[in-house]
DRENVEXLO-817027 format. One record per residue (C-alpha): residue number from 1; residue in three letters; chain; x, y, z. Coordinates in pm, whole numbers, plus 32768, in hexadecimal, padded with zeros to 4 digits. Each point is the difference from the previous one (the first is absolute). Example, Ala and Ser with C-alpha at 12.3 -4.5 7.8 and 13.67 -1.06 7.14 Angstrom:
   n res chain   c1   c2   c3
   1 ALA     A 84CE 7E3E 830C
   2 SER     A 8089 8158 7FBE
END
This chain:
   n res chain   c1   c2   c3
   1 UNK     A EFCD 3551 62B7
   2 UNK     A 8134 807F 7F59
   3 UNK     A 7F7F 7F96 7EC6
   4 UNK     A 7EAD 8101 8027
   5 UNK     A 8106 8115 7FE1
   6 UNK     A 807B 7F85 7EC0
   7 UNK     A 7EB4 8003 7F60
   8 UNK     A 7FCC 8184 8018
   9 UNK     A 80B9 813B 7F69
  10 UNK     A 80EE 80A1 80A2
  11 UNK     A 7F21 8127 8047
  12 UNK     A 7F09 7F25 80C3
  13 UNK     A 80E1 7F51 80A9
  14 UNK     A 80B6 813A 807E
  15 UNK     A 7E75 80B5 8072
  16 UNK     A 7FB6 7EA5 8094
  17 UNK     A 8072 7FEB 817A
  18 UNK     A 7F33 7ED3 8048
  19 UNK     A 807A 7F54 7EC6
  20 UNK     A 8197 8053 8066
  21 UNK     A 7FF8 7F4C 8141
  22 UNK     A 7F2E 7F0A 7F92
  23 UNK     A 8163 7FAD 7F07
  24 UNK     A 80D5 806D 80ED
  25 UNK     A 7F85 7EED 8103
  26 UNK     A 7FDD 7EF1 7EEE
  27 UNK     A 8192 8068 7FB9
  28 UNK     A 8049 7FFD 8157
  29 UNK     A 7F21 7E5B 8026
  30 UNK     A 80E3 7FB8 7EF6
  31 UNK     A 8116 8042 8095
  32 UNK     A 7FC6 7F5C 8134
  33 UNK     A 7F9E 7EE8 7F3C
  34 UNK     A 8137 7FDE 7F76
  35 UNK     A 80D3 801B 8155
  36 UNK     A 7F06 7EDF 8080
  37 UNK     A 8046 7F46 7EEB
  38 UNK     A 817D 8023 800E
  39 UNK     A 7FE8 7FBF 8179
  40 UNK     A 7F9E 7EA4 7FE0
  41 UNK     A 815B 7FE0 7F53
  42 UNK     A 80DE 80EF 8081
  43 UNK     A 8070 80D0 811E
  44 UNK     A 801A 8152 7F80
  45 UNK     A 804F 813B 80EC
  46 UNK     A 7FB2 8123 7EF6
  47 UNK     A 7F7F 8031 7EC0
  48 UNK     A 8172 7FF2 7F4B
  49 UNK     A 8038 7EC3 80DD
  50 UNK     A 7ED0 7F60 7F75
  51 UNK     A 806F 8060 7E8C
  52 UNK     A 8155 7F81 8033
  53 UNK     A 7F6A 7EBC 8096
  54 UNK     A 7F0F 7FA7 7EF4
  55 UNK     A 8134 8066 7ECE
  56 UNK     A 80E6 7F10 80F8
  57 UNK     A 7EFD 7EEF 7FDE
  58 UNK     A 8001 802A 7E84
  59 UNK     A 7E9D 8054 8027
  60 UNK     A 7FFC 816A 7F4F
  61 UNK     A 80ED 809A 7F0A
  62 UNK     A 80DA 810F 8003
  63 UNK     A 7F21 80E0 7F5F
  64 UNK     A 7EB9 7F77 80E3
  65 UNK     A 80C1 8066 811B
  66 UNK     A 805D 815D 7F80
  67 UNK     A 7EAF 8042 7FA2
  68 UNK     A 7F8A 7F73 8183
  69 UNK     A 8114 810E 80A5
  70 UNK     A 7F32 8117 7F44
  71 UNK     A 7EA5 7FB7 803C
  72 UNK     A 8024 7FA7 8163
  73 UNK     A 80A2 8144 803C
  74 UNK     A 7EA8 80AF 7F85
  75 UNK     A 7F27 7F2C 80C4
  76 UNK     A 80D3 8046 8139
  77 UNK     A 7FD6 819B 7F76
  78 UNK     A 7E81 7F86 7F4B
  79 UNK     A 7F63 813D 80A9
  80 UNK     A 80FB 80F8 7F74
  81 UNK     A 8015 7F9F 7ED2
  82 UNK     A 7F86 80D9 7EDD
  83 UNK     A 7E70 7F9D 7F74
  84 UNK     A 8091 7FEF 7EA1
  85 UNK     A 815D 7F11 8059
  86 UNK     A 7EFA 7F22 80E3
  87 UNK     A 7EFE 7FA2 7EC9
  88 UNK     A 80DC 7FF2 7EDB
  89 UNK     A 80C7 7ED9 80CF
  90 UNK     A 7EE9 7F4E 80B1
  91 UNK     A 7FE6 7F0C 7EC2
  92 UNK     A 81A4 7FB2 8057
  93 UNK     A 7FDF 7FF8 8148
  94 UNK     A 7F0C 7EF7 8003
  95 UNK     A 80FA 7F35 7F0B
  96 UNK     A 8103 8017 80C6
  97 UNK     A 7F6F 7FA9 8118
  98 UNK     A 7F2F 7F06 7FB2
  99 UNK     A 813B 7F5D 7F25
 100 UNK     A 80BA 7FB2 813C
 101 UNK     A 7EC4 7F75 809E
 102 UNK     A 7FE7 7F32 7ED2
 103 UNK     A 8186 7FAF 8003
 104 UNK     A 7FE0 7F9E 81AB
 105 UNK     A 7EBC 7F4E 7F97
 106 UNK     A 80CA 7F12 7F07
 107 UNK     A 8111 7FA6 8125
 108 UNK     A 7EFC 7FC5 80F1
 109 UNK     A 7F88 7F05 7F12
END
């Protein structure tokens, strides 16, 4: 879903109200993906608990966990936030994302 967005100019993406929630509820599956994920491992109680949790466990860097911080605080704004900030990051927030996943994933075993 979040990828269909990527796939289309700006312009369209912007005229496209079907298309934005479309991404904007594959962003927000993602990131309830990840809390699921991490919830198998850890108690968290808020987003910055969760970050510091997973960094604690060694399981994300420094720089993973910055990066985290940022784009959970425009999915918790995602209807807000400007047309033209939303598509030029949907390709790095589906990296980051999906990078702790992958990094919770690897623990899990």
């Amino acid at each position: 879903m979040i990828e269909s967005g990527t796939l289309v100019s700006l312009e369209e993406f912007k005229s496209n109200q079907k298309l934005k929630e479309s991404v904007k509820n594959g962003i927000k599956g993602l990131v309830k993906l990840l809390f699921q994920e991490a919830g198998k491992i850890i108690k968290f109680t808020s987003n910055d608990d969760l970050i510091f949790q997973l960094m604690k466990l060694g399981l994300i860097s420094a720089t993973l966990a910055q990066e985290l911080l940022d784009i959970l605080k425009i999915v918790n704004n995602l209807d807000s936030v400007d047309d033209e900030i939303l598509h030029s990051m949907l390709v790095r927030i589906m990296e980051v994302i999906e990078e702790a996943i992958n990094s919770i994933d690897k623990y899990m075993g």
